[in-house]
DSSP file (Angstrom, degrees, kcal/mol; ACC not computed):
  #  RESIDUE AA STRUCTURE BP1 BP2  ACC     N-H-->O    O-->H-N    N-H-->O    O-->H-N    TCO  KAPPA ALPHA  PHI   PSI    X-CA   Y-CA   Z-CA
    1    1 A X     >        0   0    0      0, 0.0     4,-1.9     0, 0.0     5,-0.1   0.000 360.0 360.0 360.0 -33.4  -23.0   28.3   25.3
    2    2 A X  H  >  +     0   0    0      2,-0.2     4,-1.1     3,-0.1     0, 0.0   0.794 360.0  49.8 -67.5 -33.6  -23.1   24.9   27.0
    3    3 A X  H >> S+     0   0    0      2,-0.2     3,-1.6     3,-0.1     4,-0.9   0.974 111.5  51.7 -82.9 -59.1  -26.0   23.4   24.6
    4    4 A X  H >> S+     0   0    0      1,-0.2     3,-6.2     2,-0.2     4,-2.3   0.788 110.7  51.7 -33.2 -74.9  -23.9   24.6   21.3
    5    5 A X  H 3X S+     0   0    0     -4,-1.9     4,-2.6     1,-0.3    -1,-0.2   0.655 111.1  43.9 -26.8 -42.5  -20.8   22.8   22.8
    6    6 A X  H <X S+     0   0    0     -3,-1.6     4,-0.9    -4,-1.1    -1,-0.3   0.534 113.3  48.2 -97.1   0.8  -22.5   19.8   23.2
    7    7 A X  H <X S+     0   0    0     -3,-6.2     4,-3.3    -4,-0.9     5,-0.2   0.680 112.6  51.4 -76.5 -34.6  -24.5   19.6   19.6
    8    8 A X  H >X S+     0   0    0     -4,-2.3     3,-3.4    -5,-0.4     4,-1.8   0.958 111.8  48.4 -64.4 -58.9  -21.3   20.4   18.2
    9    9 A X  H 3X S+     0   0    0     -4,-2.6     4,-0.7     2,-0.2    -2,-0.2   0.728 112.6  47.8  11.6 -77.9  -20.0   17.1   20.5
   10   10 A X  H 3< S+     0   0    0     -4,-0.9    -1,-0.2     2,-0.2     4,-0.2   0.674 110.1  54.7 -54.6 -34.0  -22.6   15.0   19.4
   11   11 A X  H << S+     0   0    0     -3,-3.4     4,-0.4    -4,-3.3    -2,-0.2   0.809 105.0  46.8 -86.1 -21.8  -21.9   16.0   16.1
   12   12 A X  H  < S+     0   0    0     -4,-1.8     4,-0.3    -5,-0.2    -2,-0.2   0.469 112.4  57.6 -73.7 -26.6  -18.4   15.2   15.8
   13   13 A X  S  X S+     0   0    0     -4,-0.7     4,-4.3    -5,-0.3     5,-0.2   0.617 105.6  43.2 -60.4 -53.1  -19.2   11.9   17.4
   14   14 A X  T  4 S+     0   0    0      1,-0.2     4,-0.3     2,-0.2    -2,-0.2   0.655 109.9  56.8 -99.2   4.1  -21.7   10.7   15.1
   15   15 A X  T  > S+     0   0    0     -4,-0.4     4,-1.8     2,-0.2    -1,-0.2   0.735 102.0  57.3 -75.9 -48.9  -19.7   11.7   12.5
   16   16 A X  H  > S+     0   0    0     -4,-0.3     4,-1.7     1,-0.2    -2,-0.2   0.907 107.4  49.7 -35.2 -67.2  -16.9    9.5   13.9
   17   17 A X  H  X S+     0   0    0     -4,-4.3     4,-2.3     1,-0.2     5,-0.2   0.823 104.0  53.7 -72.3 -12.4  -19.0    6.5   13.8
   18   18 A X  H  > S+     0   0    0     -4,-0.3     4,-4.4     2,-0.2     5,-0.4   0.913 111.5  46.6 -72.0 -53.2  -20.1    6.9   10.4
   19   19 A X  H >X S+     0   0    0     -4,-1.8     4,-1.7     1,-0.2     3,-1.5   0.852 112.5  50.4 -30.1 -91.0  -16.3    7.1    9.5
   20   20 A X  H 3X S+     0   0    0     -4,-1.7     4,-2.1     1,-0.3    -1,-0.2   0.683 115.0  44.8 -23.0 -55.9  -15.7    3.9   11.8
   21   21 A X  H 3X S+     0   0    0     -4,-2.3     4,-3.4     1,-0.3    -1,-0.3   0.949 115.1  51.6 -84.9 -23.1  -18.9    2.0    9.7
   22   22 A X  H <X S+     0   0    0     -4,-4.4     4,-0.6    -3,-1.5    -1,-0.3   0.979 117.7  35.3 -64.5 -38.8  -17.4    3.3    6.4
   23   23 A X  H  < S+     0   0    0     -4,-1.7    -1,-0.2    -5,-0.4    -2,-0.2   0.813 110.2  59.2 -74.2 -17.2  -14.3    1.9    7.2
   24   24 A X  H  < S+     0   0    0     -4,-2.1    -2,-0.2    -5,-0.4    -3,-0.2   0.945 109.1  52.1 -62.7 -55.6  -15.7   -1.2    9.0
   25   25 A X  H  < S+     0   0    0     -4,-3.4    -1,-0.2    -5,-0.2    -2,-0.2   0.710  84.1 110.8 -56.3 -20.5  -17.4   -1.8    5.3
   26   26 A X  S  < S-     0   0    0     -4,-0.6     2,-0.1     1,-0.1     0, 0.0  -0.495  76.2-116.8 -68.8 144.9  -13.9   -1.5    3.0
   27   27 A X        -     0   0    0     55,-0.3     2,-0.3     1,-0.1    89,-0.2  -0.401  30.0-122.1 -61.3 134.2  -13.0   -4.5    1.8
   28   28 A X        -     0   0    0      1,-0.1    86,-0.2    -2,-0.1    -1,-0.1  -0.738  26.3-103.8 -95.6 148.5   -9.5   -5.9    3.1
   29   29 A X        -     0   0    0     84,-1.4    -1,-0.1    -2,-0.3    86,-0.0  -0.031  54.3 -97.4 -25.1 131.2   -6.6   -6.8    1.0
   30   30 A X        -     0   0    0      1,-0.1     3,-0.1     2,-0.0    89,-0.0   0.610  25.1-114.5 -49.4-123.7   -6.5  -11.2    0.7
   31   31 A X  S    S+     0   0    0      1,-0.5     2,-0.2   106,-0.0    -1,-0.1   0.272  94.8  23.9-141.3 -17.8   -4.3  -13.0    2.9
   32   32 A X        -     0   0    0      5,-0.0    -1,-0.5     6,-0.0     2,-0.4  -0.990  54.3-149.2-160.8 135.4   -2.5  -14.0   -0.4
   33   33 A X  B >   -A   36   0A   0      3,-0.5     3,-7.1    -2,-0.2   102,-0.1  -0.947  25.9-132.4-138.8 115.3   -1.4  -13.5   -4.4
   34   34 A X  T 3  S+     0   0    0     -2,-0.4    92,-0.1     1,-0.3     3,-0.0  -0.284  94.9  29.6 -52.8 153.8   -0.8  -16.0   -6.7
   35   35 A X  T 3  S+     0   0    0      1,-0.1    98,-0.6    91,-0.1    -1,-0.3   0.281 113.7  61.3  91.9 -11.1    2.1  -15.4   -8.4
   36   36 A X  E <  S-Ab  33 133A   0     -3,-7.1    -3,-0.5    96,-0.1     2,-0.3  -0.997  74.1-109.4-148.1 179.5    3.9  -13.5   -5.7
   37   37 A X  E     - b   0 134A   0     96,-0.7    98,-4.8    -2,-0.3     2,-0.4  -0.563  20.5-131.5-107.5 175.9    5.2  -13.8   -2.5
   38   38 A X  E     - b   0 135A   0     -2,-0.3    98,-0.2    96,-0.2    -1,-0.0  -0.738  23.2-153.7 -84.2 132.6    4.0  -12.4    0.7
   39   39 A X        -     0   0    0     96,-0.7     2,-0.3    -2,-0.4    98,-0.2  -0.274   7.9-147.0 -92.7-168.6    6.5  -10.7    3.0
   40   40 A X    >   -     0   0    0     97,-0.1     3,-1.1    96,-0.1     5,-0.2  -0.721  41.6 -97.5-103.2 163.4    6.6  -10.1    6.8
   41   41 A X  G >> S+     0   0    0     -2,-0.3     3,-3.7     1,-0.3     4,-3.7   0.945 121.6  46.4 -19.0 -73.5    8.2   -7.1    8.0
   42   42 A X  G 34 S+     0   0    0      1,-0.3    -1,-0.3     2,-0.2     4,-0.1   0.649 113.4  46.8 -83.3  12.1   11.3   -8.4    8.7
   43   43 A X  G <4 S+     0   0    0     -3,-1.1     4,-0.4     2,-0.1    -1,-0.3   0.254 109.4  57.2 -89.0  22.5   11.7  -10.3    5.5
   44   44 A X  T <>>S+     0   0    0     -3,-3.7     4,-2.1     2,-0.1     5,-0.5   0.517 102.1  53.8-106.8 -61.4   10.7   -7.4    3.8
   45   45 A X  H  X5S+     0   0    0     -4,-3.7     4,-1.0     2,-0.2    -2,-0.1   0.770 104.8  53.6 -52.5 -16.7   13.6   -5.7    5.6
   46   46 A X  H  >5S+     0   0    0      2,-0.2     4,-2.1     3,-0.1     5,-0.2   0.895 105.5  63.5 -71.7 -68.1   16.5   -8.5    4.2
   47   47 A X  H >4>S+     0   0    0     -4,-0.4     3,-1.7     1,-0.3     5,-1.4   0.720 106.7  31.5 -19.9 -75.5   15.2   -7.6    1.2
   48   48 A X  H 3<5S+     0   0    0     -4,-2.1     3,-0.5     1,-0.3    -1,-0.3   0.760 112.3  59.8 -69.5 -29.3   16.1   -4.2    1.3
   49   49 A X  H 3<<S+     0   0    0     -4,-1.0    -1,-0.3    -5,-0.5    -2,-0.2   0.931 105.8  54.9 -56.4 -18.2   19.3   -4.8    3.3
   50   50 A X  T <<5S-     0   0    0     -4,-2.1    -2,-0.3    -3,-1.7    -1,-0.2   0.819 123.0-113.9 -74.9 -32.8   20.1   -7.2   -0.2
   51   51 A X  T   5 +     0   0    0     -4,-0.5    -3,-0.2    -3,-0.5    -2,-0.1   0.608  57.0 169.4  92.2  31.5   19.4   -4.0   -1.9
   52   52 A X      < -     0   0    0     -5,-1.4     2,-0.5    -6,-0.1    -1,-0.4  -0.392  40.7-115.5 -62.4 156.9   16.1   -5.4   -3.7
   53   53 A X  E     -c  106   0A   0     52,-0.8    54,-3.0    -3,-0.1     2,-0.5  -0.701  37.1-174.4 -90.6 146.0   14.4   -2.5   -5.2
   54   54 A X  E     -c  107   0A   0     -2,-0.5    18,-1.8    52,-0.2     2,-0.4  -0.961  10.7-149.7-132.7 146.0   11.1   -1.8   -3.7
   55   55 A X        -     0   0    0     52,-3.1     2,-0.4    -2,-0.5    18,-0.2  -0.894   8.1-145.8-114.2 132.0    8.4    0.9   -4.9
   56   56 A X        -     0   0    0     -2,-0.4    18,-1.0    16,-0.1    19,-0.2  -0.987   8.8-162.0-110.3 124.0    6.3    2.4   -2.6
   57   57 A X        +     0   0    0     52,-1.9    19,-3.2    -2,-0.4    53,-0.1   0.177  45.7 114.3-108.9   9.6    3.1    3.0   -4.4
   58   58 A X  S    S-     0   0    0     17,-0.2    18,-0.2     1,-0.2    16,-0.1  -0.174  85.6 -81.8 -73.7-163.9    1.0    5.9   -2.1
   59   59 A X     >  -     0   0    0      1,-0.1     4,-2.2    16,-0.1    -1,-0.2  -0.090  54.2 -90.5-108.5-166.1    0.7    8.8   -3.7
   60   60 A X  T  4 S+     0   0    0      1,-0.2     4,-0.4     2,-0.2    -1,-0.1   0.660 117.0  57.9 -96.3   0.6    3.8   11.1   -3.6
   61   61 A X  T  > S+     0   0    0      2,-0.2     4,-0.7     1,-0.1    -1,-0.2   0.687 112.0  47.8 -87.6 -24.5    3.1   13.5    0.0
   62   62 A X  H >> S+     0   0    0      2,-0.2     4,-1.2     1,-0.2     3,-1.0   0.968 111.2  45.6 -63.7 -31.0    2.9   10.1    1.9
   63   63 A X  H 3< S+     0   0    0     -4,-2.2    -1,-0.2     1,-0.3    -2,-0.2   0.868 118.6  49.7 -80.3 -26.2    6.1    8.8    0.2
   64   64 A X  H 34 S+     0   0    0     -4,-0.4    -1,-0.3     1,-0.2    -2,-0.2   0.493 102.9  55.0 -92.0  14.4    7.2   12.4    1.2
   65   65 A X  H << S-     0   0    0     -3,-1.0    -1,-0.2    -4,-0.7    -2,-0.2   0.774 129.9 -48.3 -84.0 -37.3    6.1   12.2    4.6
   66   66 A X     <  +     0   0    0     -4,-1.2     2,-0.3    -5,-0.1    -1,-0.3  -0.699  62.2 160.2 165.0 129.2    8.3    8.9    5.4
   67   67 A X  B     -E  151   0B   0     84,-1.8    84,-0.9    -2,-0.2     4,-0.1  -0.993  43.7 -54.8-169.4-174.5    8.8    6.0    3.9
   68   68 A X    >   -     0   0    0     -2,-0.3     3,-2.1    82,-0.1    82,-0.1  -0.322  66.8 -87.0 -79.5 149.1   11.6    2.8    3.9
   69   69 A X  T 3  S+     0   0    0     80,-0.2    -1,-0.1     1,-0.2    82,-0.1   0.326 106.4   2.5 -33.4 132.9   15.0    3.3    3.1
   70   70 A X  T 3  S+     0   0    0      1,-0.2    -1,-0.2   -17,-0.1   -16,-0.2   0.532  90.6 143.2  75.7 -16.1   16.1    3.3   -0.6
   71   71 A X    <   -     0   0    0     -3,-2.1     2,-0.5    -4,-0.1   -16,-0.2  -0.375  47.7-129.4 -78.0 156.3   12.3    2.8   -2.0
   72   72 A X        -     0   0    0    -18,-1.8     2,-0.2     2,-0.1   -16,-0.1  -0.945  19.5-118.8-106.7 123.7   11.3    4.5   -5.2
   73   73 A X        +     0   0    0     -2,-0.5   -16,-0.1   -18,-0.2   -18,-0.1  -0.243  42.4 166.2 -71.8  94.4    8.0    6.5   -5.1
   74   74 A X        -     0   0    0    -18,-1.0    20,-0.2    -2,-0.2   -17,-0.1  -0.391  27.9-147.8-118.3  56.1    6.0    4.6   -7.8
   75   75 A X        -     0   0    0    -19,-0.2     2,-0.4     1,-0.1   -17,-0.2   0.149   2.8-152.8 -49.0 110.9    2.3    6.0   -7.2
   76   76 A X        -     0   0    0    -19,-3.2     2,-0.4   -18,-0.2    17,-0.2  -0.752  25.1-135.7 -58.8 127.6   -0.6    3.2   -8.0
   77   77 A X  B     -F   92   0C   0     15,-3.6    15,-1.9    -2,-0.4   -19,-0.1  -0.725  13.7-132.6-115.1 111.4   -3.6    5.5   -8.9
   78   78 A X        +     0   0    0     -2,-0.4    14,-0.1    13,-0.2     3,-0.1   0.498  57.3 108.8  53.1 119.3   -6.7    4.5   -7.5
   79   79 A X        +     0   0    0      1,-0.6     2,-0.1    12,-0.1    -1,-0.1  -0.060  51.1  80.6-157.8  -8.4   -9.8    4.3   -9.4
   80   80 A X  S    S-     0   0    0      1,-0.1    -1,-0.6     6,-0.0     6,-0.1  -0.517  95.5 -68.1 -94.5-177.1  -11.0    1.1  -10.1
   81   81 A X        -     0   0    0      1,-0.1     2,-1.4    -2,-0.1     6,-0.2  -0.274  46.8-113.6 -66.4 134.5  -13.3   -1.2   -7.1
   82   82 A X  S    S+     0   0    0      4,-0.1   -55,-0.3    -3,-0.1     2,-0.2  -0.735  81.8 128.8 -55.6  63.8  -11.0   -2.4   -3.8
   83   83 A X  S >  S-     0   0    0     -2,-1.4     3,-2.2    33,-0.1     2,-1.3  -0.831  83.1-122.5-144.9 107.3  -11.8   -6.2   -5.4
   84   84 A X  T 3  S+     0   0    0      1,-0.3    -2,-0.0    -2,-0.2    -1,-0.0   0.594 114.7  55.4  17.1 -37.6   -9.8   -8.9   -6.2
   85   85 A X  T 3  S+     0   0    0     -2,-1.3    -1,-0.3     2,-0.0    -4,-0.1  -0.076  79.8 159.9-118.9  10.4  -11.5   -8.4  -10.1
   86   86 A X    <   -     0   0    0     -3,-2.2     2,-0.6     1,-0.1    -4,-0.1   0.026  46.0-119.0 -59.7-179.4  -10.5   -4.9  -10.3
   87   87 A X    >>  -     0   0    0     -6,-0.2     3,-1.8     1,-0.1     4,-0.6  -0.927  25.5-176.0-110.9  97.4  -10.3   -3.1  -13.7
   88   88 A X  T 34 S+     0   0    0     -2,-0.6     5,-0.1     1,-0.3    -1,-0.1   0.326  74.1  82.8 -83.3  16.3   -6.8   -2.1  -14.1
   89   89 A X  T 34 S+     0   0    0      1,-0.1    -1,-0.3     3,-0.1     3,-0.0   0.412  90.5  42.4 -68.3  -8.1   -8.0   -0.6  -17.0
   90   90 A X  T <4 S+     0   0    0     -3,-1.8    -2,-0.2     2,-0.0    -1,-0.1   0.653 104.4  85.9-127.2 -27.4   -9.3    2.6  -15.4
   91   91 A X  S  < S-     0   0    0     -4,-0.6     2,-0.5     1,-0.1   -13,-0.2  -0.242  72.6-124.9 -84.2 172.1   -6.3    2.8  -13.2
   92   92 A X  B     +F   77   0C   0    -15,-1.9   -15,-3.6   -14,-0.1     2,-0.3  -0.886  34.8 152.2-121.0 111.7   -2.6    4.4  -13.6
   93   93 A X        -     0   0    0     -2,-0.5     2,-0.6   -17,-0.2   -17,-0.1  -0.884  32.5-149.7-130.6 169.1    0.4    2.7  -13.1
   94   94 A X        +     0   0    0     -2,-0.3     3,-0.1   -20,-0.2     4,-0.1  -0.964  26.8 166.6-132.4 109.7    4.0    3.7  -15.2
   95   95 A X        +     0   0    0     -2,-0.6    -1,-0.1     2,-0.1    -3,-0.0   0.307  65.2  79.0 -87.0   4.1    5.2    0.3  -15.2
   96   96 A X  S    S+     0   0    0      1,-0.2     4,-0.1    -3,-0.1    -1,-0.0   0.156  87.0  68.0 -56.1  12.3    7.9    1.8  -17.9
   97   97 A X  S    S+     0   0    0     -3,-0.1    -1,-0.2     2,-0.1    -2,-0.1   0.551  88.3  94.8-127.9 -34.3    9.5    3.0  -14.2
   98   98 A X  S    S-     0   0    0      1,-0.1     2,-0.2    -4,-0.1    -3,-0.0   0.244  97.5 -79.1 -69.3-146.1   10.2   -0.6  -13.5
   99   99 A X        -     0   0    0      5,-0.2    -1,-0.1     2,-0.1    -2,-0.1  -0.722  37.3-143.3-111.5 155.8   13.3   -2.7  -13.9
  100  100 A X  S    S+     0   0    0     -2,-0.2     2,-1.3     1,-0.1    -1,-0.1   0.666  90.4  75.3 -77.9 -26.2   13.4   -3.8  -17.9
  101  101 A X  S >  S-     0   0    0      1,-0.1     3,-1.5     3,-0.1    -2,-0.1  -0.720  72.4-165.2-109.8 119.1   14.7   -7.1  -16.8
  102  102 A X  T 3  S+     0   0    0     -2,-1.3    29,-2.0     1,-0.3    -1,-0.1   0.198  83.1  75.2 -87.0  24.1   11.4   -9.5  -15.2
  103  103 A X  T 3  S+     0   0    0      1,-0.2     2,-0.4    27,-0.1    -1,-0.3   0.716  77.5  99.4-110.5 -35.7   13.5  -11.7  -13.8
  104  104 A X  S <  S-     0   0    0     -3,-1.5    -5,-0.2     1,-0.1    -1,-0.2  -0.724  79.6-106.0-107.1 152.3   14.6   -9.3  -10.7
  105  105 A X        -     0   0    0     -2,-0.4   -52,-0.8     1,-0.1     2,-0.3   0.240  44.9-171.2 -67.0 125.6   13.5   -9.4   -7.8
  106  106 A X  E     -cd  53 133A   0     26,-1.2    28,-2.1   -54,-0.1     2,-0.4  -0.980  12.9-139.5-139.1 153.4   10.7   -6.2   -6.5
  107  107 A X  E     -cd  54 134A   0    -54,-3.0   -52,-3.1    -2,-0.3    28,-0.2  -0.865  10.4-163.1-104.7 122.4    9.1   -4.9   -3.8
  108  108 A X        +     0   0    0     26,-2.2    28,-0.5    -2,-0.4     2,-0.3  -0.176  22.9 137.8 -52.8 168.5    5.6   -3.5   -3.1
  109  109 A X        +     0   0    0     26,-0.1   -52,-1.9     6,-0.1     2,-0.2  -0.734   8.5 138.1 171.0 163.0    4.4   -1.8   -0.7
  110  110 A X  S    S-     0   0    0     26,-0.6    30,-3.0    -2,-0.3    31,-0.4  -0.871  70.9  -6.5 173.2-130.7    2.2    1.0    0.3
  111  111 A X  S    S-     0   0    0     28,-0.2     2,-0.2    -2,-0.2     3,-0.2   0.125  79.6-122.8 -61.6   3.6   -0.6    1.3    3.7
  112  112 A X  S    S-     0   0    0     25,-0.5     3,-0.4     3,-0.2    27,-0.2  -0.738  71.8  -0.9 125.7-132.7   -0.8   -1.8    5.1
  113  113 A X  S    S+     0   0    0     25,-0.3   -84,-1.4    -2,-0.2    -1,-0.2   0.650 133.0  41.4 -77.2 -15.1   -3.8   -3.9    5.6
  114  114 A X  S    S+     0   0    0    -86,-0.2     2,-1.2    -3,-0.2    -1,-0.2   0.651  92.8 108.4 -81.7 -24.4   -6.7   -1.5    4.0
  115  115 A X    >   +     0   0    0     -3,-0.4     3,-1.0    22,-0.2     4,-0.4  -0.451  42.2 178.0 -83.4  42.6   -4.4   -0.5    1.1
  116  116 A X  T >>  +     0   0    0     -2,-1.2     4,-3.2     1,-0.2     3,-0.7   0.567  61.3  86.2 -19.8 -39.9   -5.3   -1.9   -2.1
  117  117 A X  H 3> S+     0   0    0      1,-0.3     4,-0.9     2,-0.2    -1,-0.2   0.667  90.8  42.6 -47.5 -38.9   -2.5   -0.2   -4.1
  118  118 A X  H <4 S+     0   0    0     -3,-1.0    -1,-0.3     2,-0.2     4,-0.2   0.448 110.1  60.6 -85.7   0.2    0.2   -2.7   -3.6
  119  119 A X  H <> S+     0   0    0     -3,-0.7     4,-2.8    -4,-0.4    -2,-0.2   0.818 108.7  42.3 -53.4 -68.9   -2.3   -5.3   -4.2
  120  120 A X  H  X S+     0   0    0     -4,-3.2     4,-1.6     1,-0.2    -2,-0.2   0.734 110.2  55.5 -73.2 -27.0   -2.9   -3.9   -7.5
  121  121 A X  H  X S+     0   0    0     -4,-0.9     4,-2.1     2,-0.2    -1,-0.2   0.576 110.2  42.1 -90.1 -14.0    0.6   -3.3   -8.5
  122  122 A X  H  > S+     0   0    0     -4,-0.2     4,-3.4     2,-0.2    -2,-0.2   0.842 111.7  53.5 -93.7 -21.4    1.9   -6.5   -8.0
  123  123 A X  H  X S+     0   0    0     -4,-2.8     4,-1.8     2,-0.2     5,-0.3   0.981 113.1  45.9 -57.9 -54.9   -0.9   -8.0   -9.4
  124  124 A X  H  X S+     0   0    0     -4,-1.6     4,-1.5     1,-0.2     6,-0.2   0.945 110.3  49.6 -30.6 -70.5   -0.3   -5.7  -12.4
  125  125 A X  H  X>S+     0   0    0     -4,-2.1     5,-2.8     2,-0.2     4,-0.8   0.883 112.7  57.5 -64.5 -17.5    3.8   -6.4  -12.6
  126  126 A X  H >X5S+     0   0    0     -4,-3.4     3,-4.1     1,-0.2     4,-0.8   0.900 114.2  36.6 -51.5 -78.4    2.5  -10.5  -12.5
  127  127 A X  H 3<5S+     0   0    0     -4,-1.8    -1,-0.2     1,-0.3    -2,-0.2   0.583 106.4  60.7 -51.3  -6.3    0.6   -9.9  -15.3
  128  128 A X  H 3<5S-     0   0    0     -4,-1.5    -1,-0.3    -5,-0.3    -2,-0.2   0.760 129.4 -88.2 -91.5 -22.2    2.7   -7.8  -17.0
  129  129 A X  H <<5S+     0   0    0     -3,-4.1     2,-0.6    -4,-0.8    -3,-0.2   0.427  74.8 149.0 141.1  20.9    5.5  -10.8  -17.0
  130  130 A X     << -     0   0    0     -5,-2.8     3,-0.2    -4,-0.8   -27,-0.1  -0.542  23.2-174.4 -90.5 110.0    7.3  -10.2  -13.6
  131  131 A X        +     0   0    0    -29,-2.0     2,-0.3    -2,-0.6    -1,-0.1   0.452  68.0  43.7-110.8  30.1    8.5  -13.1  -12.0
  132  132 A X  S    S+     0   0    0    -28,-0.1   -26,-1.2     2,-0.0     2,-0.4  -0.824  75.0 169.4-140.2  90.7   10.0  -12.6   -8.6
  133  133 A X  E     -bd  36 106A   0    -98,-0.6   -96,-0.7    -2,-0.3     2,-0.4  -0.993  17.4-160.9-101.8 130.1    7.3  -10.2   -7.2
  134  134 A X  E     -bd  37 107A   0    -28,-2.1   -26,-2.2    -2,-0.4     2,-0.5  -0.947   2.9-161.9 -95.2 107.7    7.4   -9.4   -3.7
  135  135 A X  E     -b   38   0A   0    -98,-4.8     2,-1.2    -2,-0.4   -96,-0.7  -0.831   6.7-171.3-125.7  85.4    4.4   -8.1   -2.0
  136  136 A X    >   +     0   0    0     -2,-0.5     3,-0.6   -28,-0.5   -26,-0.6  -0.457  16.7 168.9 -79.1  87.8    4.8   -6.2    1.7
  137  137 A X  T 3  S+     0   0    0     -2,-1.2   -25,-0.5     1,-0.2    -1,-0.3   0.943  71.5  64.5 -81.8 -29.5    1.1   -5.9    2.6
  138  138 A X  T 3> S+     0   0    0     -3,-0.1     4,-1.0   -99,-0.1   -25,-0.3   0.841  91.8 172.7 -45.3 -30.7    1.8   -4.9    6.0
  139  139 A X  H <>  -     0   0    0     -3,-0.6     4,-1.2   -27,-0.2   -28,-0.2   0.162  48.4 -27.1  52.6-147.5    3.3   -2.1    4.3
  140  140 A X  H  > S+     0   0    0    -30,-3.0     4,-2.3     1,-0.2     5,-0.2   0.917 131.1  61.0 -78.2 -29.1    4.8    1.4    5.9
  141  141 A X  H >> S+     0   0    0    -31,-0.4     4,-0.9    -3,-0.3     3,-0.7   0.977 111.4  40.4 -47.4 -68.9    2.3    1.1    9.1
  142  142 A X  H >X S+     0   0    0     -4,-1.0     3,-4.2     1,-0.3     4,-1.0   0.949 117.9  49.3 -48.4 -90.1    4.0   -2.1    9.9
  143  143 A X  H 3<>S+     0   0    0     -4,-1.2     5,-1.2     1,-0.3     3,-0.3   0.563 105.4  51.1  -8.0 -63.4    7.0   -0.9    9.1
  144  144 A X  H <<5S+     0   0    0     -4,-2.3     3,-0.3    -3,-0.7    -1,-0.3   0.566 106.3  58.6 -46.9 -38.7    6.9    1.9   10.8
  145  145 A X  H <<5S+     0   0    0     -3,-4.2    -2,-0.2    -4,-0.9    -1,-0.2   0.524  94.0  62.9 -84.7  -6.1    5.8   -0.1   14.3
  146  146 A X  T  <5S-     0   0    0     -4,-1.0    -1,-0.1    -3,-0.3    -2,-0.1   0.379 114.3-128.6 -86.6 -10.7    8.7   -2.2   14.4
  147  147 A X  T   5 +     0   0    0     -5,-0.3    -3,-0.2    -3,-0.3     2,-0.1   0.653  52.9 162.1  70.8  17.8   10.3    1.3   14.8
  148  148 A X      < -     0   0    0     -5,-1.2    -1,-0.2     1,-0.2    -2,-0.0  -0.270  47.5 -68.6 -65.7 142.4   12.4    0.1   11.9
  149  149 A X        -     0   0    0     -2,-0.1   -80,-0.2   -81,-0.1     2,-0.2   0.156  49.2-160.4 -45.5 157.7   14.3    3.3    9.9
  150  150 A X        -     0   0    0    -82,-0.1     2,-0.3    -3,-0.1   -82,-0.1  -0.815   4.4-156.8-122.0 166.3   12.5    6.0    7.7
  151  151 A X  B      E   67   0B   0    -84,-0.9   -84,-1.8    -2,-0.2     0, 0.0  -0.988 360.0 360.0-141.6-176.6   13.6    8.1    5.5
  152  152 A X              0   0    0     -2,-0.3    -1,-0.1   -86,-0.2   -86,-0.1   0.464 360.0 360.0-142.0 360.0   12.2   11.4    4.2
C-alpha cells in the first residue's frame, strides 16, 4: 500500500512540474499598448467609481464567479497565438456590445499578467476606431488582492 502511495506521489509531482514548465513557457502580456492606456489597480478603480464602463472579457463562469463592481461580461474568445501579431481573425469578439459612441471612455480587463484576452480586446476596440481605451492588465487577480469589492 506504501509503494502505490508514493508512485501515485511521484506522479502528481511530476505532473506539477510539467504544468509549472508549461506555464514558465506562456508568453506574458507587454508592459504596454499603443493606443491605449495602462491602468494600475487603483486608477482602474477611479475609473469605475466615475462610472466608466469596463468589460470583463473571461469567459462567462469566471465573470460569474466574481468579478468588479458594475463590469459587463464581454467574453474575448481565445483562439489565435498569445503574440503581439495575433490573428484576430480566428478569434470572437461582439464588439456590437460596445458603446456606439468611440469617443467614451472603456475598460478592459480580464486575468492579470498571463491573460491575453484584454490584450486582445483593446487592441481590437483600437483598431476598430476607439479612442479612450483603457487597459487593466493586472486584471481581477490584482483586483482582487487589494481586497478591493466583488460582485457576483
Amino acid at each position: 500500500m506504501g509503494t502505490k502511495w508514493f508512485f501515485v506521489a511521484v506522479t502528481v509531482a511530476f505532473l506539477g512540474l510539467l504544468s509549472l514548465q508549461a506555464y514558465a513557457k506562456a508568453p506574458l502580456v507587454p508592459q504596454e499598448l499603443s493606443g491605449a492606456t495602462v491602468l494600475s489597480v487603483e486608477e482602474c478603480k477611479k475609473l469605475l467609481e466615475a462610472k466608466v464602463k469596463v468589460f470583463d472579457v473571461r469567459n462567462e463562469l469566471e465573470y460569474e464567479d466574481g468579478h468588479l463592481p458594475g463590469a459587463v461580461s464581454l467574453p474575448y474568445k481565445e483562439k489565435s497565438a498569445k503574440s503581439v501579431n495575433f490573428d484576430m481573425a480566428v478569434d470572437h469578439f461582439n464588439l456590437t456590445r460596445l458603446p456606439a459612441d468611440k469617443d467614451i471612455p472603456i475598460v478592459f480587463y480580464c486575468n492579470g499578467e498571463s491573460c491575453w484576452k484584454s490584450y486582445k480586446a483593446s487592441v481590437t476596440a483600437i483598431q476598430a476606431g476607439y479612442k479612450k481605451v483603457f487597459w487593466f492588465k493586472g486584471g481581477f487577480p490584482e483586483w482582487v488582492s487589494k481586497g478591493f469589492p466583488v460582485e457576483k
